[in-house]
VEXDREN-2710 file (C-alpha; in Angstrom, 1 decimal):
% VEXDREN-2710
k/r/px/py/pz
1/UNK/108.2/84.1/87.4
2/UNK/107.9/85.1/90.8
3/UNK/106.1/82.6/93.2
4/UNK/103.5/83.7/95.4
5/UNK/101.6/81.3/98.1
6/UNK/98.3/81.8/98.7
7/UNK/97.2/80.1/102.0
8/UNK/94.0/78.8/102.9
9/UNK/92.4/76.1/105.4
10/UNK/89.0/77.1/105.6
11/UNK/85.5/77.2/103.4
12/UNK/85.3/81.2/104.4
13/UNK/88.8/81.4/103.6
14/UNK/88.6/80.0/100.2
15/UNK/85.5/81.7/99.1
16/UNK/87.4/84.9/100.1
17/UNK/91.0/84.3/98.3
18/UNK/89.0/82.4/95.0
19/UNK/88.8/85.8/93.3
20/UNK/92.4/86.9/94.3
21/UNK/94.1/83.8/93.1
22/UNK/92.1/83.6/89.3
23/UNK/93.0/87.3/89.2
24/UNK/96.6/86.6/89.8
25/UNK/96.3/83.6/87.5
26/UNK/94.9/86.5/84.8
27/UNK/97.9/88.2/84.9
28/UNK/100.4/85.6/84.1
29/UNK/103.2/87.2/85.9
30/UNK/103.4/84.9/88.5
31/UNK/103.8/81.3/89.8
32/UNK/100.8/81.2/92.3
33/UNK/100.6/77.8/94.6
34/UNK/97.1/77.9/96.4
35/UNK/98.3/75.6/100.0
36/UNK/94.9/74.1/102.0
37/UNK/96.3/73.6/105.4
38/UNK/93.2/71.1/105.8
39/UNK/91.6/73.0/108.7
40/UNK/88.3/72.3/108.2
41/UNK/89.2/68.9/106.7
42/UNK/89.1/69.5/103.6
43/UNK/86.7/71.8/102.8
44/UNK/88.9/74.8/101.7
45/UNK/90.2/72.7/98.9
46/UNK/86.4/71.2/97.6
47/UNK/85.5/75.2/97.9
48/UNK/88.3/76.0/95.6
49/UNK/87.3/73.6/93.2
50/UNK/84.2/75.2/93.0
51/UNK/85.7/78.0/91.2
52/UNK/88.0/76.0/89.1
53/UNK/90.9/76.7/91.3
54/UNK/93.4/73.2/92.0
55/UNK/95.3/73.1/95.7
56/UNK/98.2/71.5/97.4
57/UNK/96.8/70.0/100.8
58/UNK/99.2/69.5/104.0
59/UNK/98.6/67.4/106.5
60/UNK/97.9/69.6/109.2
61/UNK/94.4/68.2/110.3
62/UNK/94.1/67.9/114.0
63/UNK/90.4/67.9/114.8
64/UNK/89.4/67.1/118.2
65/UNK/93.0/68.5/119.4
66/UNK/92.9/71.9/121.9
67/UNK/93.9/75.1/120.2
68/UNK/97.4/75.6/121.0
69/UNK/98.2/71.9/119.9
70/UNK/96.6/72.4/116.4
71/UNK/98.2/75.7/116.4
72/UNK/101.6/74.2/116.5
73/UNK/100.9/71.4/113.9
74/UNK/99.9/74.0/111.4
75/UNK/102.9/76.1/112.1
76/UNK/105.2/73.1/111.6
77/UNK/103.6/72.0/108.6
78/UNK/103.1/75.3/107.0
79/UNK/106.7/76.6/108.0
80/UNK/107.9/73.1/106.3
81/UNK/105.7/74.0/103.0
82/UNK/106.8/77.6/102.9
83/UNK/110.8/77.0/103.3
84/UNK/109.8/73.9/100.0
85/UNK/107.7/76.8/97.6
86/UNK/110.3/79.4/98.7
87/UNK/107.5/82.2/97.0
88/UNK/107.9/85.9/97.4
89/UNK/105.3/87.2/99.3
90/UNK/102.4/84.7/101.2
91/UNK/98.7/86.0/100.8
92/UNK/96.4/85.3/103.8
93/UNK/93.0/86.3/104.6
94/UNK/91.4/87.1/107.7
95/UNK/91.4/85.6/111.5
96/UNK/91.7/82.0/111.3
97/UNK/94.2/79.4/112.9
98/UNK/95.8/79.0/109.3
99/UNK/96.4/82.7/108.6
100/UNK/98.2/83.2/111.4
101/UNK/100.5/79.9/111.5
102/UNK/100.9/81.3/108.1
103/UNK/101.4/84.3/108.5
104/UNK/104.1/83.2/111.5
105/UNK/105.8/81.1/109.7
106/UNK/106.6/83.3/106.2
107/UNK/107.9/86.1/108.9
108/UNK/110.1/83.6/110.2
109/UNK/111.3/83.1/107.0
110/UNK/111.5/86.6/105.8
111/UNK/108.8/86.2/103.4
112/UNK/106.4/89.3/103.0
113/UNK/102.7/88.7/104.3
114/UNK/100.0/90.2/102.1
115/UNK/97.1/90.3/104.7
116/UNK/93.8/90.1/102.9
117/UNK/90.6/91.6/105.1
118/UNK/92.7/93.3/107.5
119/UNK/91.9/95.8/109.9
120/UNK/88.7/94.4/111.1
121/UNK/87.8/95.1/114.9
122/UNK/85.6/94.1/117.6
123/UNK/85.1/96.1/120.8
124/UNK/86.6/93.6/123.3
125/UNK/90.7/92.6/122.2
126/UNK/90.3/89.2/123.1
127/UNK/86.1/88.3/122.2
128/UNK/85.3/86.8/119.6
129/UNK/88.4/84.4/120.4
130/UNK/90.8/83.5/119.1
131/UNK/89.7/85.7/115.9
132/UNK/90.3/89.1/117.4
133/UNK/93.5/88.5/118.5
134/UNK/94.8/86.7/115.3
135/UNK/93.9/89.6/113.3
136/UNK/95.4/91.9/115.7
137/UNK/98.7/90.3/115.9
138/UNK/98.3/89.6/112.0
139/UNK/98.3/93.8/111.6
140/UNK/101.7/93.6/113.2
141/UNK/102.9/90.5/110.7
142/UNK/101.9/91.6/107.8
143/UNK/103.9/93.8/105.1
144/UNK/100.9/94.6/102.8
145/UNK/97.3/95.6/104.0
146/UNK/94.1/94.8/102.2
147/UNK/91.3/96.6/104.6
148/UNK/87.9/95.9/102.5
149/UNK/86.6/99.2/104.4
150/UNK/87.1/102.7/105.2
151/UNK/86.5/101.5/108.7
152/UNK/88.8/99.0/108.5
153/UNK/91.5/101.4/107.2
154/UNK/90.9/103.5/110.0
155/UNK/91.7/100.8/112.4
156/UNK/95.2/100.0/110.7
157/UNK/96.5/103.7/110.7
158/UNK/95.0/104.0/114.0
159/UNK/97.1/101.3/115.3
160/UNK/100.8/102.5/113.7
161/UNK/100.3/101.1/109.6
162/UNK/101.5/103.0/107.2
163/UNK/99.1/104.2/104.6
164/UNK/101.5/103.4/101.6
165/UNK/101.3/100.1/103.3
166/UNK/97.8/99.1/102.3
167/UNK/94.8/99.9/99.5
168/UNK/91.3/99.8/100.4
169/UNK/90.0/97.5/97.4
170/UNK/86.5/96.1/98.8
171/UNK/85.6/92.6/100.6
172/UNK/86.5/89.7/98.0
173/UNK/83.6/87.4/99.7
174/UNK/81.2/89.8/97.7
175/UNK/84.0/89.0/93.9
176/UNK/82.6/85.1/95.4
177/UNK/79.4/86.5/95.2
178/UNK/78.9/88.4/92.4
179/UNK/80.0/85.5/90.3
180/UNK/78.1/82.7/91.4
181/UNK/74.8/85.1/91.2
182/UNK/75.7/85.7/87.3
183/UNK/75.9/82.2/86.7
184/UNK/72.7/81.8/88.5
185/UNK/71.3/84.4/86.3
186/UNK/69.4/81.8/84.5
187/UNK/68.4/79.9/87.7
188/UNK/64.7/80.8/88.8
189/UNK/64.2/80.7/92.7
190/UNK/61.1/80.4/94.6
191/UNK/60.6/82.3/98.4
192/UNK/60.8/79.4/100.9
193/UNK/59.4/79.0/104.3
194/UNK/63.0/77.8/105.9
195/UNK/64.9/79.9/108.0
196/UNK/68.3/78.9/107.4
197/UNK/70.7/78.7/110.4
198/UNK/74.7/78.9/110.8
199/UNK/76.1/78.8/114.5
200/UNK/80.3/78.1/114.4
201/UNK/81.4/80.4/116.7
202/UNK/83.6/78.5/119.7
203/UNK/82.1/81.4/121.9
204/UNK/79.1/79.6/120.7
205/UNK/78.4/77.1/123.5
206/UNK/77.0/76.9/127.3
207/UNK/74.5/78.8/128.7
208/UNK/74.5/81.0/125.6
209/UNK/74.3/78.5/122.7
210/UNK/71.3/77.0/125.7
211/UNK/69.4/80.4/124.9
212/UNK/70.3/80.3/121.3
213/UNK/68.5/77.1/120.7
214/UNK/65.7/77.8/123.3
215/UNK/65.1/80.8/121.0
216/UNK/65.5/79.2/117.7
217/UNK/62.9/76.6/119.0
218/UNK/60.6/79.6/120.0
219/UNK/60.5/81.0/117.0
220/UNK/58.9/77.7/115.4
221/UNK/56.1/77.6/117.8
222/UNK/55.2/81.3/117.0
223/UNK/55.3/80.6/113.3
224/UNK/54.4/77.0/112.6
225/UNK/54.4/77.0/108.8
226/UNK/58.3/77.9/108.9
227/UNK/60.8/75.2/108.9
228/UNK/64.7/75.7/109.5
229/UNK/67.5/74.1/107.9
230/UNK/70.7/73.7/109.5
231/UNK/73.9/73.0/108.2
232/UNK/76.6/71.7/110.7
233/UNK/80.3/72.9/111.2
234/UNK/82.6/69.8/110.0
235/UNK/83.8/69.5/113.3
236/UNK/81.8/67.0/115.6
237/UNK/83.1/68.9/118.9
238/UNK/81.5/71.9/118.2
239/UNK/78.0/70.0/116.7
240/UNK/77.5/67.9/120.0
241/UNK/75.4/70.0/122.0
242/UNK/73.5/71.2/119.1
243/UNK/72.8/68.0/117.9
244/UNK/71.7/67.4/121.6
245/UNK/69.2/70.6/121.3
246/UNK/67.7/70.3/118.0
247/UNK/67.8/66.9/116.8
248/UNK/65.0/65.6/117.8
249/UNK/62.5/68.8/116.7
250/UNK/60.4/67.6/113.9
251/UNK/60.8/71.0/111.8
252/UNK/64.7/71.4/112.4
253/UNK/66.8/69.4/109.8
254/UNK/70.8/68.8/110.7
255/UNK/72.5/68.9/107.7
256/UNK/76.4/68.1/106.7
257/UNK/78.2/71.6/105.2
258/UNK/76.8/72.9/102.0
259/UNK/78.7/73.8/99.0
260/UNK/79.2/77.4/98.4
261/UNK/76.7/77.7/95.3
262/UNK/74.2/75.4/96.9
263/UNK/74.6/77.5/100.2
264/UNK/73.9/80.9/98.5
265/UNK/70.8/79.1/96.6
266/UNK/69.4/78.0/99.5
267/UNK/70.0/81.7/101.3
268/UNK/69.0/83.3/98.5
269/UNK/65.2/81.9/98.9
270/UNK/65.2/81.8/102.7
271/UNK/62.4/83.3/104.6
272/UNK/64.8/84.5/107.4
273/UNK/68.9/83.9/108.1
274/UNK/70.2/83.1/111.7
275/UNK/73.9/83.1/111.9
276/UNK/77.3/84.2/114.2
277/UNK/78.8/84.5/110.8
278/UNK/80.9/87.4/109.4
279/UNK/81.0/86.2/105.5
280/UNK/76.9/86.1/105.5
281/UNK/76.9/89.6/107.7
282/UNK/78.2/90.7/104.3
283/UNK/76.4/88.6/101.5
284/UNK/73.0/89.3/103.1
285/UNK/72.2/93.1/102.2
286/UNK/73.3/92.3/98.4
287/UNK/71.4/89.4/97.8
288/UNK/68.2/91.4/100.1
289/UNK/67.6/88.3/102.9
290/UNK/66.4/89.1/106.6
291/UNK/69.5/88.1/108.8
292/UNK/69.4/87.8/112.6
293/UNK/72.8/88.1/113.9
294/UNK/73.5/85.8/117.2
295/UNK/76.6/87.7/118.3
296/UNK/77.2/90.2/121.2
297/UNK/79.4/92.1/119.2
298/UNK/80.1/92.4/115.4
299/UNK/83.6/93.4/113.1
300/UNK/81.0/94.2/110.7
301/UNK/79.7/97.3/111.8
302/UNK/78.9/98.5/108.2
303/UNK/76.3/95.9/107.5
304/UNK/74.0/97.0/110.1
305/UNK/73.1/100.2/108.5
306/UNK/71.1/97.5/105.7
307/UNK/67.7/97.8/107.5
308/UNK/67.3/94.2/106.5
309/UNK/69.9/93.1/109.5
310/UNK/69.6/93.1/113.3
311/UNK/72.1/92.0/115.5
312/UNK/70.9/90.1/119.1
313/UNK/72.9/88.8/121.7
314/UNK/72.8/85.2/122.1
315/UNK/69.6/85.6/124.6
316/UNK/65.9/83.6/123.7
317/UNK/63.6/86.3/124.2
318/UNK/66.1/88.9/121.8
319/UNK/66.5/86.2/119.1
320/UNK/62.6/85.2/119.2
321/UNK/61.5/88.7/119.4
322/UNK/63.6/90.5/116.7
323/UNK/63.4/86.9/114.6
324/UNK/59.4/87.7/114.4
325/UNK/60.5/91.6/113.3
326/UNK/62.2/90.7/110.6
327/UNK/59.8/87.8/109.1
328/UNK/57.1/90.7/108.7
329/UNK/58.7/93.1/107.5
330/UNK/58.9/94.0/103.5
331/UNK/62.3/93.2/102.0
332/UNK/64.8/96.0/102.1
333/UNK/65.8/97.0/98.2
334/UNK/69.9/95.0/98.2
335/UNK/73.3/96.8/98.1
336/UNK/74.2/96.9/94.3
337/UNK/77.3/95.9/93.2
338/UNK/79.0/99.2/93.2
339/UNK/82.1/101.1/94.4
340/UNK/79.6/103.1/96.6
341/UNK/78.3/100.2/98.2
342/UNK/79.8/99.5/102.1
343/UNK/81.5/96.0/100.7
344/UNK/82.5/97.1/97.6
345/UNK/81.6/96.6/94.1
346/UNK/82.6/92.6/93.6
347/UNK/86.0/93.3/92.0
348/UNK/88.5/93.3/94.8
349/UNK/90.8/90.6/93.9
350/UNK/91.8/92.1/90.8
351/UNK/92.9/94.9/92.6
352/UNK/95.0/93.1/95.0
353/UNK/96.5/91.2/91.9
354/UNK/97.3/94.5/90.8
355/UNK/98.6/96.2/94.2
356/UNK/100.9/92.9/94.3
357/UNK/102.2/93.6/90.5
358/UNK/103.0/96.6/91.6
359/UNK/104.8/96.0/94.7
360/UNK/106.8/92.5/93.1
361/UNK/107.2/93.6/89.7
362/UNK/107.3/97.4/89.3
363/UNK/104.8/97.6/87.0
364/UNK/100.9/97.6/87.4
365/UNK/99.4/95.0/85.1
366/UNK/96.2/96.6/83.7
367/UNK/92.7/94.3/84.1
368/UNK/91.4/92.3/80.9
369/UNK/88.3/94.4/79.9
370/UNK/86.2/91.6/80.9
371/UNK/87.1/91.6/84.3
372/UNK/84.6/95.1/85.0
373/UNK/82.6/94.4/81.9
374/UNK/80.5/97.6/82.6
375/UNK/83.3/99.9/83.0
376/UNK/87.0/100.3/84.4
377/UNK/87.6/100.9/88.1
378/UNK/90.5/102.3/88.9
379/UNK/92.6/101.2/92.3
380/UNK/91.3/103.1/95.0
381/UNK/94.3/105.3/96.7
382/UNK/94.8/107.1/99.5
383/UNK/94.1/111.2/99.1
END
């Protein structure tokens, strides 16, 4: 059977590609290898396993190291593991350090990138860095286009991609999602009064993460009953000044990284979300949480039209002020899981399995029935 690598080094990345790879695995038509490049330390592997789903780790890790030094370890080591598996196509996702030393390395080898969550854009080419210029140079990499939105799809043909290149299938963070909530289903959850925070950006830091923190604090003092919870970034570089900020508040807990199911619990009953990150941008208006988005610019233009979401720039009086907004207002109604729905309908890895049976094989390898229990979606194409 064909071989097909699916690379990943990072929790986002993992939740992301979980769906693609057990919907590959459905088919039976290929000999997927799931590759952790051990970004995050070993994170992307543990989030794997959390949906049953074994990996081959490299040694890549280079914490602590500058960018353009861990950049070249993980191109060494991936180009090395790529050359050994020797697979027919390499499926990345995203903007991170591993997609595109993987993504670099399978051209070099003449290996066909599949590009999962492509066509993504900020404003500004090179902010946030270095994740607006992966994904830019990715679009120019990659062979096969997954854009999770119209939007995105826009961007690709905008920039030269052929149409016949790419399927518009949804955003596979929400597949993530959409599973762990049904096996939740059971699982009753009470409203909390924690506002859970995520902050990992490496724009993140200075006089902004300063204001960030100054704001965060503010919003306790206006609303002493509320507590936040605070799960760190695995690397200790990018904790430091936070931990020098908010450690020593008596309502802010500092907490290692979550699991994925724990983490969407614990979001799930939170009075308000504070976060720079894209994967929650998108799991918010679904699961119907107040999110505060700390970014001065967002890929995710699409989520702010949930009236449940605000984005701020990293500035104390903005996050303080539109952080109260949100805690009094009603909840929005969520997205559904539908087709209709700006992230999709939670069943876009099986589509991508499909694309790629198509492209490798021929043939399109038709979905088990209890893939889209409630009815069959067909690929979306092109008019």
């Amino acid at each position: 059977m064909p071989r097909i690598a699916v690379v990943a080094g990072t929790r986002p990345e993992a939740i992301k590609l979980a769906s693609v790879v057990a919907a590959l695995n459905r088919l039976n038509r290929f000999n997927v290898v799931v590759v952790d490049s051990a970004q995050h330390n070993g994170l992307a592997s543990s989030t794997f396993a959390e949906f049953g789903i074994a990996t081959q780790k490299l040694s890549a890790h280079a914490l602590g190291k500058s960018l353009a030094q861990r950049s070249l370890m993980h191109m060494r080591a991936m180009s090395s593991a790529l050359a050994d598996f020797a697979p027919a196509a390499v499926v990345v996702q995203g903007d991170t350090l591993t997609t595109y030393s993987a993504a670099h390395a399978a051209r070099r080898l003449g290996v066909v990138v599949a590009h999962v969550e492509a066509g993504l854009r900020a404003d500004q080419p090179n902010r946030p860095w270095p994740e607006e210029s992966i994904r830019r140079r990715i679009a120019r990499i990659a062979g096969w286009h997954f854009p999770p939105t119209a939007l995105a799809a826009t961007h690709l043909v905008s920039e030269g991609i052929d149409r016949s290149a790419m399927a518009m299938v949804g955003n596979t963070g929400i597949d993530a999602l959409r599973c762990t909530l049904a096996s939740m289903s059971n699982t009753p959850l009470m409203m909390s009064r924690e506002i859970l925070v995520t902050l990992h950006r490496r724009e993140a830091c200075g006089l902004e993460l300063d204001q960030t923190c100054a704001g965060l604090c503010a919003l306790l003092d206006l609303h002493p009953s509320l507590r936040i919870y605070f799960p760190l970034h695995p690397d200790p570089s990018r904790t430091a000044a936070l931990r020098r900020h908010l450690e020593s508040h008596s309502r802010i807990t500092l907490a290692p990284a979550l699991g994925y199911r724990e983490f969407i619990t614990r979001m799930c009953s939170a009075a308000l979300v504070v976060t720079d990150s894209g994967g929650i941008q998108e799991e918010a208006p679904y699961l119907g949480v107040p999110t505060l988005i700390v970014r001065r610019e967002t890929e995710r233009c699409e989520a702010l039209t949930w009236a449940g979401i605000r984005r701020v720039d990293p500035v104390a009086n903005q996050i303080l002020s539109a952080g109260s907004a949100l805690l009094g207002i009603a909840r929005p109604q969520p997205w559904p899981f539908e087709v209709s729905s700006p992230f999709g309908d939670g069943h876009s890895g099986s589509r991508i399995a499909d694309w790629l049976a198509s492209k490798l094989l021929g043939t399109v390898q038709m979905r088990p029935a209890d893939v889209c229990a409630e009815r069959a979606i067909p690929l979306v194409r092109w008019a």
